[in-house]
Backbone as CSV, one residue per row, in Angstrom:
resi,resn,N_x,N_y,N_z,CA_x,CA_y,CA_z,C_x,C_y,C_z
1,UNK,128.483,-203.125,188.729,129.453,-203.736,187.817,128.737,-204.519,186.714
2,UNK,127.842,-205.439,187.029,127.100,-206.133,185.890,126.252,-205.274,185.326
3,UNK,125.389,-204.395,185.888,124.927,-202.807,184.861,125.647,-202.256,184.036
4,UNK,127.339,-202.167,184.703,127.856,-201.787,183.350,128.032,-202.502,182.139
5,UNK,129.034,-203.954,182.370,129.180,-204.708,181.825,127.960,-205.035,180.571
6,UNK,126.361,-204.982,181.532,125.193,-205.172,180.355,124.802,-204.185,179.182
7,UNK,125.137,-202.864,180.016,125.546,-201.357,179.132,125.941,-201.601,177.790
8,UNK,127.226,-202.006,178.080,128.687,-202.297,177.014,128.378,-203.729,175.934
9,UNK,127.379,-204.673,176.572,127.361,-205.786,175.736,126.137,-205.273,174.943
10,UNK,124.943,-204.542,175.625,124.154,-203.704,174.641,124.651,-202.921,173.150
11,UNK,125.199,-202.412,174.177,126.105,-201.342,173.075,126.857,-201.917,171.771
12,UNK,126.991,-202.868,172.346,128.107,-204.244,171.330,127.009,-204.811,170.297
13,UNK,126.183,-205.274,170.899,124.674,-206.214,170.384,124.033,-205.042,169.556
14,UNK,123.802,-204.036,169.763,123.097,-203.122,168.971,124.310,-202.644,167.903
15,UNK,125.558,-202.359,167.652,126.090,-202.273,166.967,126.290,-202.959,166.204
16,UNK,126.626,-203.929,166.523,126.618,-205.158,165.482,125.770,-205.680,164.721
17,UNK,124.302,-205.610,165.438,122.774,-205.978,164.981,122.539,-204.432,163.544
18,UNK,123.408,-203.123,164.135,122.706,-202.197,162.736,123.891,-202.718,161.529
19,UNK,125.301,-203.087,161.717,125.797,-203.521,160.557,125.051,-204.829,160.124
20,UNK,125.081,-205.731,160.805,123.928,-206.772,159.992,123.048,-206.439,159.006
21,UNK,122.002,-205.577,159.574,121.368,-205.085,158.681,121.641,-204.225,157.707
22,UNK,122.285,-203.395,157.800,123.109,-202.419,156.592,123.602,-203.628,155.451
23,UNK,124.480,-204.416,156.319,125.461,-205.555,155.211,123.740,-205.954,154.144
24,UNK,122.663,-206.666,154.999,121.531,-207.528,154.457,121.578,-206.648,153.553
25,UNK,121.048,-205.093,153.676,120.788,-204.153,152.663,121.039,-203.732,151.473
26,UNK,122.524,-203.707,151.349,123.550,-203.957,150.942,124.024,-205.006,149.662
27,UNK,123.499,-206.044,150.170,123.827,-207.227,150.120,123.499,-206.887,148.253
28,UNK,122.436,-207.001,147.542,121.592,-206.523,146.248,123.273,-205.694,145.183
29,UNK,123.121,-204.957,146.233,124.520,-203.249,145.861,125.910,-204.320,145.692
30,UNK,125.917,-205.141,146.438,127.464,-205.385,146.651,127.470,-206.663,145.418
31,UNK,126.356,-207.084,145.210,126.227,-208.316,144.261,126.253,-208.057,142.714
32,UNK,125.832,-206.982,142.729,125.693,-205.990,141.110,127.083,-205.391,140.972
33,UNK,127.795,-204.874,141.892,128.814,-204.279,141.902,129.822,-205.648,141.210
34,UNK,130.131,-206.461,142.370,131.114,-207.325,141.467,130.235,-208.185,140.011
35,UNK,129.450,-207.963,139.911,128.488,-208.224,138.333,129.126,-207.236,137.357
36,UNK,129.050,-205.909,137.833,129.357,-205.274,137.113,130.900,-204.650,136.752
37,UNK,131.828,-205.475,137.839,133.368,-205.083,137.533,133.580,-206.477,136.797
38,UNK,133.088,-207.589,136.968,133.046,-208.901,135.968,132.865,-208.441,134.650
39,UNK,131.927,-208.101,134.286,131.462,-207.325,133.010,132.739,-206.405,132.543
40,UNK,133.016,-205.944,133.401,133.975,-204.637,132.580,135.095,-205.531,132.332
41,UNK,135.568,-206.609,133.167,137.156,-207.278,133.119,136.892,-208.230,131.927
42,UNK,135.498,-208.436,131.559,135.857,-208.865,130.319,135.639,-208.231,129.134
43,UNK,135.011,-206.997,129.013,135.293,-206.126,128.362,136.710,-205.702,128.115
44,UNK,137.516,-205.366,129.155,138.671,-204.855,128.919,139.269,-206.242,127.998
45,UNK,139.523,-206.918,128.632,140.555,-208.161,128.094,139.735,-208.437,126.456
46,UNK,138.684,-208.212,126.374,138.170,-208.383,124.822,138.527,-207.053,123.615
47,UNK,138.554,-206.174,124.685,139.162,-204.781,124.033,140.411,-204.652,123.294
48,UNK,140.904,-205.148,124.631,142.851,-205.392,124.273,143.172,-206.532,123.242
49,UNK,142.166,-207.555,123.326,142.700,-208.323,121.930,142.392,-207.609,120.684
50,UNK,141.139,-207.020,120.662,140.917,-206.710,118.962,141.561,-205.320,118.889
51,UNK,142.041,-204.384,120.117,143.150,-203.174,119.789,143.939,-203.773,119.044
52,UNK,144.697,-205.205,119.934,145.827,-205.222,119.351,145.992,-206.059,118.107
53,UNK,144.867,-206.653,117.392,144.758,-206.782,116.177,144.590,-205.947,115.205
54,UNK,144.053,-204.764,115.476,143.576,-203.783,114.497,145.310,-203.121,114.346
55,UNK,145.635,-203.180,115.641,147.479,-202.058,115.617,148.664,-202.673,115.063
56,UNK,148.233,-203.984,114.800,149.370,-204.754,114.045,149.026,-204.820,112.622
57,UNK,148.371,-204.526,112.320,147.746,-204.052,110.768,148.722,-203.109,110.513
58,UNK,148.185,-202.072,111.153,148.312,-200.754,111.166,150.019,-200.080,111.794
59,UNK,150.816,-200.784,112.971,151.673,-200.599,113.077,152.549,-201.627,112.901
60,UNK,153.819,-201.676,112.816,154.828,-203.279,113.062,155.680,-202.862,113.852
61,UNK,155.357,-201.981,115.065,156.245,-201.980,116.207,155.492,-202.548,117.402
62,UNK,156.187,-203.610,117.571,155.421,-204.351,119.132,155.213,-203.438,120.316
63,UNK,156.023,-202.769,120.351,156.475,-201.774,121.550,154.903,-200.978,121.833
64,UNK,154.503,-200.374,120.210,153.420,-199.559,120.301,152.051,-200.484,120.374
65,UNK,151.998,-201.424,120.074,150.683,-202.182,120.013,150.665,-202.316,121.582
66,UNK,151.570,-203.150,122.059,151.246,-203.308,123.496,150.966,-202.677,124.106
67,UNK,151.710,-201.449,124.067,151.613,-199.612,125.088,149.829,-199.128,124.617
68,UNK,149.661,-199.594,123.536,147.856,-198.798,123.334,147.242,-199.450,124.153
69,UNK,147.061,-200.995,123.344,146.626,-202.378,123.973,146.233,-202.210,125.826
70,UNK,147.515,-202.019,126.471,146.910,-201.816,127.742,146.981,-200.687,128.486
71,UNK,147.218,-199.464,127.156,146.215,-198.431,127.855,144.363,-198.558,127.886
72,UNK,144.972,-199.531,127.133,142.940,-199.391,126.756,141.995,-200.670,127.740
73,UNK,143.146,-201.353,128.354,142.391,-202.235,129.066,142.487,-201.556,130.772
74,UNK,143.842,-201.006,130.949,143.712,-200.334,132.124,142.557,-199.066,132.444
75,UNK,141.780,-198.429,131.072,140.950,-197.741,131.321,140.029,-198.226,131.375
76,UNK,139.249,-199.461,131.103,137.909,-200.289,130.986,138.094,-200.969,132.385
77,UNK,139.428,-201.197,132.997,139.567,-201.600,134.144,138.902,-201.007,135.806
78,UNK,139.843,-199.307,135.715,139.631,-198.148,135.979,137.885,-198.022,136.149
79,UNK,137.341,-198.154,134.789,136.026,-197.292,134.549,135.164,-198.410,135.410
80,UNK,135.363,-199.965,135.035,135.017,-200.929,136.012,134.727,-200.753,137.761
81,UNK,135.784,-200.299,137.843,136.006,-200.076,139.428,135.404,-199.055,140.302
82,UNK,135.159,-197.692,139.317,135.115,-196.297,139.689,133.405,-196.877,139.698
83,UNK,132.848,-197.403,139.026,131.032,-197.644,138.741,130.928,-198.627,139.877
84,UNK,131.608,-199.698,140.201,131.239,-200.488,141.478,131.455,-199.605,142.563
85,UNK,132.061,-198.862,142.802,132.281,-198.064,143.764,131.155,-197.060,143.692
86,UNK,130.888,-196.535,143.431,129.567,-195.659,143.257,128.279,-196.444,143.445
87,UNK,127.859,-198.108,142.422,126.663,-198.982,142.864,127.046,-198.790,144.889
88,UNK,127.956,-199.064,145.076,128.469,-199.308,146.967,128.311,-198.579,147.824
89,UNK,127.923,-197.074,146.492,127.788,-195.626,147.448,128.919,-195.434,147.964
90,UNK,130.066,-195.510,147.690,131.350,-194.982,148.159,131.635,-193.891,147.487
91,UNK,130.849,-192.768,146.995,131.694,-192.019,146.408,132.473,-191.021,146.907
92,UNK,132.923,-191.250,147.924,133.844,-190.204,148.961,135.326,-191.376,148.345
93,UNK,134.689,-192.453,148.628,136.477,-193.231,148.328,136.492,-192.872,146.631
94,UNK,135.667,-192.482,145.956,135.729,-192.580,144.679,136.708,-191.305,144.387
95,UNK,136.339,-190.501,144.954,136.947,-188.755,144.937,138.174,-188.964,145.104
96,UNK,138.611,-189.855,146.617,139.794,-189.790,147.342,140.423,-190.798,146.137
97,UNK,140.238,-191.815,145.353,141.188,-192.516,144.878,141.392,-191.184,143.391
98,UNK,140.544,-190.813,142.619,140.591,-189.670,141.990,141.825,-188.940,142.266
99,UNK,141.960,-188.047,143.190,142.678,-187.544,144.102,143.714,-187.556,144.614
100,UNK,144.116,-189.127,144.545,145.652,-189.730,145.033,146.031,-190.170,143.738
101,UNK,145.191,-190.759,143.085,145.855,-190.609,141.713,146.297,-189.522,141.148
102,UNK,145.654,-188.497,141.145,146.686,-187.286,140.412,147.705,-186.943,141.344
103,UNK,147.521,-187.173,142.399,148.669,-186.598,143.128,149.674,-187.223,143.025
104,UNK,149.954,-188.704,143.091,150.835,-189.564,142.737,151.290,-189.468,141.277
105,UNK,150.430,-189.441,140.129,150.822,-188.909,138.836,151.847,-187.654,138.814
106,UNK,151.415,-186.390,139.399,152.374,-185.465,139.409,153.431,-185.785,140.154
107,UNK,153.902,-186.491,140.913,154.873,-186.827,141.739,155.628,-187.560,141.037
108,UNK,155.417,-188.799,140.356,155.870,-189.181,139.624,156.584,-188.596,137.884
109,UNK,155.730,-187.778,137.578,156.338,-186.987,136.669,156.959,-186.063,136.862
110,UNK,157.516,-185.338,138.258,158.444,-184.785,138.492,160.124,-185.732,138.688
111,UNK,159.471,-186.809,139.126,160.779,-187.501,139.649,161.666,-188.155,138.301
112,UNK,160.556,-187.902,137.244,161.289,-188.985,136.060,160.531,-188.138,135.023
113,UNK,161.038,-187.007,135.082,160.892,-186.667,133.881,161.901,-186.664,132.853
114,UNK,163.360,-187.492,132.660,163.870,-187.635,131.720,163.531,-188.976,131.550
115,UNK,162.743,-190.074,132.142,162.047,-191.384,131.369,160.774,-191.017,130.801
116,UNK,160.426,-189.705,131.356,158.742,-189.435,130.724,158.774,-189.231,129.264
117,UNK,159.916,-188.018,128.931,160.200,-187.146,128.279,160.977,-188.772,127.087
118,UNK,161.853,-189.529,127.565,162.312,-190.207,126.195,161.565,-191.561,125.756
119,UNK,160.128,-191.692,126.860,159.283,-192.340,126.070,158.312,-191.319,125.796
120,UNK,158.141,-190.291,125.598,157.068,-189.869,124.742,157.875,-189.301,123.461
121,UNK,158.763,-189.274,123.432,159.956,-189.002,122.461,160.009,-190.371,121.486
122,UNK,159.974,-191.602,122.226,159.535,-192.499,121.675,158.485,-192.837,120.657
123,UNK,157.779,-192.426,121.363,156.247,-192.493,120.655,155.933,-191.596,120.053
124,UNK,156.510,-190.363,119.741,156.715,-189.180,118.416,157.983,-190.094,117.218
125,UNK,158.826,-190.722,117.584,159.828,-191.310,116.609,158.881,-192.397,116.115
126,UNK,158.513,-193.172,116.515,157.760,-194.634,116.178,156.645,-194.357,115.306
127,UNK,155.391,-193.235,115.506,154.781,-192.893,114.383,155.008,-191.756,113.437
128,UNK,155.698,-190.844,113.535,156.208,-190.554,112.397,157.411,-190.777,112.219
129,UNK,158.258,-191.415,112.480,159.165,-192.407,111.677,159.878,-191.777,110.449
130,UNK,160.934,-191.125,111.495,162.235,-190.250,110.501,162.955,-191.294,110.476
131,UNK,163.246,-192.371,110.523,164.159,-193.540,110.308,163.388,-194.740,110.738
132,UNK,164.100,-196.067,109.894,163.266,-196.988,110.113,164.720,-197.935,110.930
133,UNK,163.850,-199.077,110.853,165.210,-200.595,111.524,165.585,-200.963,110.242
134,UNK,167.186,-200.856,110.169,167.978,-200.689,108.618,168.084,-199.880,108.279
135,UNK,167.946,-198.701,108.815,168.010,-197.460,107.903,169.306,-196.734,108.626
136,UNK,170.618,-196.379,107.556,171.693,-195.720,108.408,171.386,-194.172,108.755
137,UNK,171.817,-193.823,109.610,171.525,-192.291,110.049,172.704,-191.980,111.108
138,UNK,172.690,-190.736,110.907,173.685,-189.727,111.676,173.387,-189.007,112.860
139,UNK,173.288,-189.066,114.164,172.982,-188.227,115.073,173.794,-188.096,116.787
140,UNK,173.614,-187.298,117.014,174.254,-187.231,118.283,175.804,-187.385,118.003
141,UNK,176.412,-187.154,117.092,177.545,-187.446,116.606,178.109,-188.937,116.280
142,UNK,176.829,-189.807,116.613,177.268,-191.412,116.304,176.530,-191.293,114.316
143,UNK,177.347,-192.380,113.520,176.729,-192.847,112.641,176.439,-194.673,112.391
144,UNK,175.483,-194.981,112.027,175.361,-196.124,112.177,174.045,-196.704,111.279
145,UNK,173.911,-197.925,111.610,172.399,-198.685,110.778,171.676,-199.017,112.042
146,UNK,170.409,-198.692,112.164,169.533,-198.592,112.943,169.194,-200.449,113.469
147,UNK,169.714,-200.988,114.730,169.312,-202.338,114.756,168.108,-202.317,115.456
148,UNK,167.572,-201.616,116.829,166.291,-201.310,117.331,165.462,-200.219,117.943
149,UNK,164.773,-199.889,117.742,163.724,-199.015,117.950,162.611,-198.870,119.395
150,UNK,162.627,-198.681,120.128,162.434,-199.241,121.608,160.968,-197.676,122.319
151,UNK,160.611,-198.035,123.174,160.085,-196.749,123.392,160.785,-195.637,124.551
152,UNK,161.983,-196.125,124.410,163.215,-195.474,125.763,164.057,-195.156,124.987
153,UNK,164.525,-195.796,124.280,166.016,-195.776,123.738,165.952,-196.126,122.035
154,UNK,167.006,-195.869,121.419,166.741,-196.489,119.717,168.279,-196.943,119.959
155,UNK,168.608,-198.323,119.436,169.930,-199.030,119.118,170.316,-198.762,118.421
156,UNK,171.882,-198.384,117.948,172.912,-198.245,116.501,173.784,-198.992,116.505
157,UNK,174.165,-199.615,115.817,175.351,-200.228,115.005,176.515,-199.462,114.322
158,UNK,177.561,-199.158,114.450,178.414,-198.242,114.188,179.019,-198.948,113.195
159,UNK,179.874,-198.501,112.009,180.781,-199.280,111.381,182.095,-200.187,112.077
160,UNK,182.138,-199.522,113.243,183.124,-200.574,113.831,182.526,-201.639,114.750
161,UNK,180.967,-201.919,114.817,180.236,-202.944,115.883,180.089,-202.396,116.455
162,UNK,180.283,-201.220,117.012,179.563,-200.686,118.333,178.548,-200.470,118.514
163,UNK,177.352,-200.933,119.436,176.368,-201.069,119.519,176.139,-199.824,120.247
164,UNK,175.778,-198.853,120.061,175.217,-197.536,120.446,173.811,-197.687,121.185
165,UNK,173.709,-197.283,122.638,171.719,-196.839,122.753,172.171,-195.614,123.019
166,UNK,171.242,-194.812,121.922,170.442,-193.516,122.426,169.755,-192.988,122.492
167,UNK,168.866,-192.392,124.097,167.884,-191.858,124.459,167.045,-191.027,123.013
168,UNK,165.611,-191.635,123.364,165.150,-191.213,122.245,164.591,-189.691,122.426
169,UNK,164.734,-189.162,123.430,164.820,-187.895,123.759,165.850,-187.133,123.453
170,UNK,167.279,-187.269,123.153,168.383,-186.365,122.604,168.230,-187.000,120.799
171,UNK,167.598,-188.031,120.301,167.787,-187.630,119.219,166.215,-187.088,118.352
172,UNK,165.132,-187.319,119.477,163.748,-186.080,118.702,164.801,-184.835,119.205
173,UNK,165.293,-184.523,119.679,165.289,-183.079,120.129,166.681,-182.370,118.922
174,UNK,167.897,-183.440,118.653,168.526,-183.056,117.771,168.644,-183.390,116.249
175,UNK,169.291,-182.876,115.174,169.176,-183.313,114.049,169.182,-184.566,113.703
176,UNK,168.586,-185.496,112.624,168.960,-186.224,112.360,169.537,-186.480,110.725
177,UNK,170.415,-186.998,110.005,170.406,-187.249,108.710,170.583,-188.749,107.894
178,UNK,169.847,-188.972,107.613,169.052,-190.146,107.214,169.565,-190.620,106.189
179,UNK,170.544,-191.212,105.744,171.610,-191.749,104.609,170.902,-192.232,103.716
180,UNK,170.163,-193.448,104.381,168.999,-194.386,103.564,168.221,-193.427,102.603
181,UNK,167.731,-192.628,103.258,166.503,-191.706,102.542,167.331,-190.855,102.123
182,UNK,168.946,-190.742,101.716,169.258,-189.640,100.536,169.724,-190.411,99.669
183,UNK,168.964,-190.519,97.976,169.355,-191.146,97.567,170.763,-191.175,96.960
184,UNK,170.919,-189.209,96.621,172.334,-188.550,96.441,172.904,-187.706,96.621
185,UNK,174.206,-188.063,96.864,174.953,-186.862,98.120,176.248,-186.417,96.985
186,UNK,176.493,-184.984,97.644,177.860,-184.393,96.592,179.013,-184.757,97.373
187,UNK,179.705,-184.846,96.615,181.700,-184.838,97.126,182.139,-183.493,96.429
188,UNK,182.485,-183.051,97.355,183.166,-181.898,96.726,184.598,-181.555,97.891
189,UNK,185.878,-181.790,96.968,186.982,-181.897,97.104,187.645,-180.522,97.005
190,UNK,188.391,-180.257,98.101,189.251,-178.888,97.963,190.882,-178.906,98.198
191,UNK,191.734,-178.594,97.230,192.893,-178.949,97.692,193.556,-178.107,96.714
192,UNK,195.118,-177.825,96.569,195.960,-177.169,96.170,196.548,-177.435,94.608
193,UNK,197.166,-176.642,93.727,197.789,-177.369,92.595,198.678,-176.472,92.551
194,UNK,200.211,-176.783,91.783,200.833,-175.928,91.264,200.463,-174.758,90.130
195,UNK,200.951,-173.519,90.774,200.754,-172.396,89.419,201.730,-172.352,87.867
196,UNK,200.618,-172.770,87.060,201.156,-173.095,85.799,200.435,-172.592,84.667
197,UNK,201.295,-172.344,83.369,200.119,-171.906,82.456,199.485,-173.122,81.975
198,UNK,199.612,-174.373,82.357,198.719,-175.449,82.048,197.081,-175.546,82.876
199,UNK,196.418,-175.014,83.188,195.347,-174.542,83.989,194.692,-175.687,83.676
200,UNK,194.709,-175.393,81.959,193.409,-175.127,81.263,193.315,-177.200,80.966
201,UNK,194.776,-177.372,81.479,194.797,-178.857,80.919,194.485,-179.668,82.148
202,UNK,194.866,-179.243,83.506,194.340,-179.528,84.401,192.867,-179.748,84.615
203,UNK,192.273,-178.789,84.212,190.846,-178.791,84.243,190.207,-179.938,83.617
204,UNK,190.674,-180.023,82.294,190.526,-181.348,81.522,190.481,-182.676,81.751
205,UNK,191.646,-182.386,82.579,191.447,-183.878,82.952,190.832,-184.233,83.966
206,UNK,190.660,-183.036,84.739,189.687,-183.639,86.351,188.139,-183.678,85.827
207,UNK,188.039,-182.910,84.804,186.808,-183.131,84.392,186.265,-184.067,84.037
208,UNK,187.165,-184.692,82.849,187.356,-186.224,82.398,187.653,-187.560,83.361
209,UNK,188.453,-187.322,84.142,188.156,-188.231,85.415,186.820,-188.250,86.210
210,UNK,186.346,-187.025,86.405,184.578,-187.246,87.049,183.885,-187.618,85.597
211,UNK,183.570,-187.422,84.997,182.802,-187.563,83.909,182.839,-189.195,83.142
212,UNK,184.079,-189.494,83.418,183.908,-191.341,83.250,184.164,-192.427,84.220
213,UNK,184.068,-191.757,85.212,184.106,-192.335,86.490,182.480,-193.032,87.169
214,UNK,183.000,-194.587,86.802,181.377,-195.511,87.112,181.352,-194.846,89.230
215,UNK,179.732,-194.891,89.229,179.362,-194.231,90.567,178.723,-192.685,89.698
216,UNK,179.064,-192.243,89.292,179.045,-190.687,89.313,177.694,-190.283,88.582
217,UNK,176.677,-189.597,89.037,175.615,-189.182,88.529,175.394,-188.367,87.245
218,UNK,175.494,-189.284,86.106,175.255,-187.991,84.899,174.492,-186.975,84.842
219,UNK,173.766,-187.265,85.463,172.644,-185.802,84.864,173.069,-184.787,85.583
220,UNK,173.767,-184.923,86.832,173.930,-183.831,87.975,175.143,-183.430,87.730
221,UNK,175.008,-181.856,87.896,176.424,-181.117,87.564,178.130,-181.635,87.968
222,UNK,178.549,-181.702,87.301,180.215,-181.300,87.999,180.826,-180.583,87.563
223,UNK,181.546,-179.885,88.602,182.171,-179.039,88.137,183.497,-179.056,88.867
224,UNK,184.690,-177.990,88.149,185.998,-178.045,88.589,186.041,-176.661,88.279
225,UNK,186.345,-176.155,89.672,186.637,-174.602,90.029,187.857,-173.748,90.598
226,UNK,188.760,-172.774,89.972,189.765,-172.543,90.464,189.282,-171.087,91.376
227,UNK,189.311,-171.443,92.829,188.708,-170.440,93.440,189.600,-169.338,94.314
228,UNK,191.105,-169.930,94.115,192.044,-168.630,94.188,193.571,-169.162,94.360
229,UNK,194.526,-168.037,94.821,195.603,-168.743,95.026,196.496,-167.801,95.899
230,UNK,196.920,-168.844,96.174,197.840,-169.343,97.908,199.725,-168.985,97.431
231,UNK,200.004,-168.084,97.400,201.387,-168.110,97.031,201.476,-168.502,95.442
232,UNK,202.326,-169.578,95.211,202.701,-169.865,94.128,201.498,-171.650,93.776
233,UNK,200.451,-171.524,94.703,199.554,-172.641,94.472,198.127,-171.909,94.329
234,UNK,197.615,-172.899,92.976,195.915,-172.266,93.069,194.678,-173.174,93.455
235,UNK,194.079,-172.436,94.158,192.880,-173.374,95.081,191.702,-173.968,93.948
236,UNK,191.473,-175.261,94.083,190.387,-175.801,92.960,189.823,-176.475,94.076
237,UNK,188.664,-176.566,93.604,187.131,-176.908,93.816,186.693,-178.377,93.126
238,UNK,186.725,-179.161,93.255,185.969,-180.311,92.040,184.750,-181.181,93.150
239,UNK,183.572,-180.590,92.275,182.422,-181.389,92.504,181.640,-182.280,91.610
240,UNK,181.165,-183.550,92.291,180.227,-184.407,91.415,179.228,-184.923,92.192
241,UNK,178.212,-185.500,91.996,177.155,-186.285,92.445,177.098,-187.327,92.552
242,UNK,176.849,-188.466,93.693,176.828,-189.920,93.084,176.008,-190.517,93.839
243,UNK,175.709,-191.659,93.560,174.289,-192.439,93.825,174.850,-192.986,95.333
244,UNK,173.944,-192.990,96.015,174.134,-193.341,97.881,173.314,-195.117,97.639
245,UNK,173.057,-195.702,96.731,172.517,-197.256,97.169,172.751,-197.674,97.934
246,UNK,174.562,-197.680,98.093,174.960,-198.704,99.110,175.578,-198.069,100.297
247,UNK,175.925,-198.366,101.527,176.480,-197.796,102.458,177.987,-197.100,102.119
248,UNK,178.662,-198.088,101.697,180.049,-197.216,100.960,180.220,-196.551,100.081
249,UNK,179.148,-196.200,99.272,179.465,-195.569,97.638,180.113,-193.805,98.029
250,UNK,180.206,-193.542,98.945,180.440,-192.030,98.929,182.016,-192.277,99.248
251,UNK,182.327,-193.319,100.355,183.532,-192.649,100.483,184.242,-193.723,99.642
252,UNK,184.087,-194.755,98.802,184.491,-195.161,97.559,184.886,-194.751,97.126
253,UNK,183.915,-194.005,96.040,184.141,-192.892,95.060,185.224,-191.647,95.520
254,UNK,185.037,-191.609,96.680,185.927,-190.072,97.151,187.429,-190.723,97.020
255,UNK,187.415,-192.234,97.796,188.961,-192.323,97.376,189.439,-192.486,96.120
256,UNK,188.326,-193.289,95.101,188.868,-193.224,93.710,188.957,-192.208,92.818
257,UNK,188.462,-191.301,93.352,188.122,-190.093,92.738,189.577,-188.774,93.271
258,UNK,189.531,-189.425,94.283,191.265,-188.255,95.100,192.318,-189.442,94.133
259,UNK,192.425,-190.662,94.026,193.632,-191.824,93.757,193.508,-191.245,92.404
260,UNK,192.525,-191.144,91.266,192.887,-191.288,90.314,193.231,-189.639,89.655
261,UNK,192.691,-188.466,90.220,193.251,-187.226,90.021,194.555,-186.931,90.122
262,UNK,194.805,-187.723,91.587,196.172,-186.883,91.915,197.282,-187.821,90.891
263,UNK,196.888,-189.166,90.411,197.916,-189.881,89.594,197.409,-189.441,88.281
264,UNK,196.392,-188.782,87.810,196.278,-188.791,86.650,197.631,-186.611,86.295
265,UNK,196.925,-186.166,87.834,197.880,-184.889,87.115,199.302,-184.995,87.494
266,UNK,200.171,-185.677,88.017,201.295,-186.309,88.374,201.833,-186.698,87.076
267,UNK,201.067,-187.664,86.872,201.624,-188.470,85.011,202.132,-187.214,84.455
268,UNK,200.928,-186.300,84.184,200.868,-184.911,83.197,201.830,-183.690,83.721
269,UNK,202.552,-184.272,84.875,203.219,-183.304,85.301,202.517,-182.133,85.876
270,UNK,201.878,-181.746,86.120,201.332,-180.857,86.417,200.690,-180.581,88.255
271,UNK,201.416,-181.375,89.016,201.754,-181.577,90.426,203.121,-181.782,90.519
């Protein structure tokens, strides 16, 4: 019984006595190692400040400075860790963390690939920048003035307050039309008149109503077109151009432009 017992405390004493020495061995490896993940953690954190000075130059979306910013410190972090691990001679755990990282990466980008998909949708809207914050635009069937810009979602403002979010993935993927950035848009009006041999006076005057009508783009065509007829009514056409500055100038003009036709050919009899 005490033969064994001395067996087993051998066995204990010599095990313990070769990690001792391994650890002593060691000891040099394990001291450089955290030297050298010190080094990198302040590398990273020195990285991420002057990224994110150089990206605020260069961008004025917070969203994106930060998202570079600590991609770039999580990789000096990373690269930190992967080199102490190797000074430690671990490179079997080095492989295996390698390893579970991609595997966990693909796992994760299966499970969320409509958050993957409307922040990288994000980050295609944010640098090339088909609309800005203030800028009205049309999409997804909402129209509105752009209040924020996000790397998930973009905010709208509707003319009635409604605060709209939508995924910035349904609007990279569908049209957008950008009000702000047109400076001018056509009205072109289609509607009925009585058949008369006064045509020619009709014409006159819708012409003369676009043509001194403040809003309306001189240089750009208008025209008034009789493009057929409906029974005892003939179909006209009247187009003009007008300046988009302000958010209302289109449908302004469209009502002053329908108010003062239909009372100007009324007067003339000719409705």
């Amino acid at each position: 019984m005490n033969e064994t017992f001395g067996s087993y405390s051998n066995l204990i004493f010599d095990k313990l006595h070769n990690w001792l020495i391994a650890a002593i061995k060691m000891t040099p490896n394990f001291v450089l190692a955290i030297l050298m993940f010190l080094i990198f953690l302040l590398l990273a954190r020195f990285t991420r400040k002057i990224s994110s000075r150089l990206l605020k130059r260069w961008s004025e979306t917070p969203a994106i400075v930060s998202l570079v910013s600590s991609v770039v410190f999580i990789i000096f972090i990373l690269l930190g860790v992967f080199i102490s691990l190797n000074i430690l001679r671990l490179d079997k755990a080095v492989t295996s963390l390698l390893a579970g990282a991609g595997i966990i990466g693909l796992a994760l980008g299966f499970a969320f690939q409509d958050l993957t998909a409307n922040f990288i949708s994000g980050i295609f809207i944010t640098f090339r920048k088909p609309f800005d914050v203030g800028h009205v635009i049309e999409t997804n069937g909402f129209t509105g003035r752009i209040d924020a810009i996000r790397l998930r979602s973009t905010t709208m403002i509707t003319a009635d307050g409604l605060h709209v979010i939508i995924p910035n993935k349904d609007i990279f993927q569908k049209p957008i039309i950008n009000h702000s950035l047109t400076p001018l848009r056509r009205i072109t009006l289609t509607f009925s008149i009585p058949m008369s041999d006064k045509l020619k006076d009709a014409e006159k005057i819708m012409t003369n109503i676009v043509t001194g009508m403040k809003g309306v783009v001189p240089d750009k065509p208008c025209a008034v077109w009789f493009t057929g007829i409906d029974g005892s009514a003939v179909k006209v056409i009247l187009s003009c151009w007008v300046s988009n500055k302000s958010d209302d100038a289109y449908e302004r003009i469209t009502h002053e432009l329908i108010t003062k036709v239909a009372t100007e050919l009324k007067t003339a009899a000719l409705i």
